[in-house]
C-alpha positions as CSV (number, residue, x, y, z in Angstrom):
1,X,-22.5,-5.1,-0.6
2,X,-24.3,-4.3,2.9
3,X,-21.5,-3.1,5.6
4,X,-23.2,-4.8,8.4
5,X,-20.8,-5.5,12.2
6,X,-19.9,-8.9,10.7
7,X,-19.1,-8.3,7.4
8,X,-16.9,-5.6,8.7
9,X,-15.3,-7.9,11.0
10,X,-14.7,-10.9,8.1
11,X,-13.1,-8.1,6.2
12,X,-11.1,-7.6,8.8
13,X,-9.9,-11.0,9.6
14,X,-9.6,-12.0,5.3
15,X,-8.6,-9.0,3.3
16,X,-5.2,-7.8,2.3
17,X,-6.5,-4.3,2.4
18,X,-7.0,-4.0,6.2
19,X,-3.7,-6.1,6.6
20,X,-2.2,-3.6,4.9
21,X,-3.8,-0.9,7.0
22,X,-3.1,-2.5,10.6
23,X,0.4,-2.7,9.2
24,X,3.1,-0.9,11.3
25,X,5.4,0.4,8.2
26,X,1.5,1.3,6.6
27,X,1.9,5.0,6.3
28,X,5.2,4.6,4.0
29,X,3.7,1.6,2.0
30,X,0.3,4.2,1.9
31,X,2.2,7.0,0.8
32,X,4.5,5.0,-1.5
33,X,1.7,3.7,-3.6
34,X,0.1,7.1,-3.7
35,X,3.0,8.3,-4.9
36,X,3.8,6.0,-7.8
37,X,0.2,5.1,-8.8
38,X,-1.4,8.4,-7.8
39,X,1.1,11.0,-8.5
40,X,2.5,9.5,-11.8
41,X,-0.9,8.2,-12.9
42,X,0.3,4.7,-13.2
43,X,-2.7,2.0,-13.7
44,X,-0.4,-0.8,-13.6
45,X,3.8,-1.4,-13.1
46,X,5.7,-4.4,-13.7
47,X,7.0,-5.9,-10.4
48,X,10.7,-5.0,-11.0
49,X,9.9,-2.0,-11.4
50,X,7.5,-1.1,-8.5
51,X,10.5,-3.3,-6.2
52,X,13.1,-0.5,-8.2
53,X,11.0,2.5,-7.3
54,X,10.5,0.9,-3.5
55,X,14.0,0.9,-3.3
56,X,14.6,4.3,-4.7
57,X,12.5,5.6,-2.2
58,X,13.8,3.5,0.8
59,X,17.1,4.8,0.2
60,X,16.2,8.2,0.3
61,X,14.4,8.0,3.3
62,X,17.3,6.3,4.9
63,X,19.5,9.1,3.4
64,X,17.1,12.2,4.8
């Protein structure tokens, strides 16, 4: 895939991926997924658990 000016600007109007990085709450999302799928070595995680985990690690935060 060429990375010309107006792919880069499609990608940044479509993908989820640069949503996710304009995002204001991105660094804890970021650093959330690196956690769970980068420290644990998780490939995949059912959705109630990933939403269990989130809220784990919101209420800490909230608690620190």
């Amino acid at each position: 895939m060429e990375l010309d000016y107006d792919r880069l600007v499609a990608l940044r109007k479509q993908s989820a991926a640069w949503r996710l990085l304009k995002a204001d709450n991105a660094a804890l999302m970021l650093s959330f997924f690196n956690k769970v799928f980068v420290g644990q070595g998780a490939r995949s995680i059912a959705g109630a658990e990933l939403v269990e985990r989130l809220d784990d690690e919101l209420f800490a935060l909230n608690e620190g």
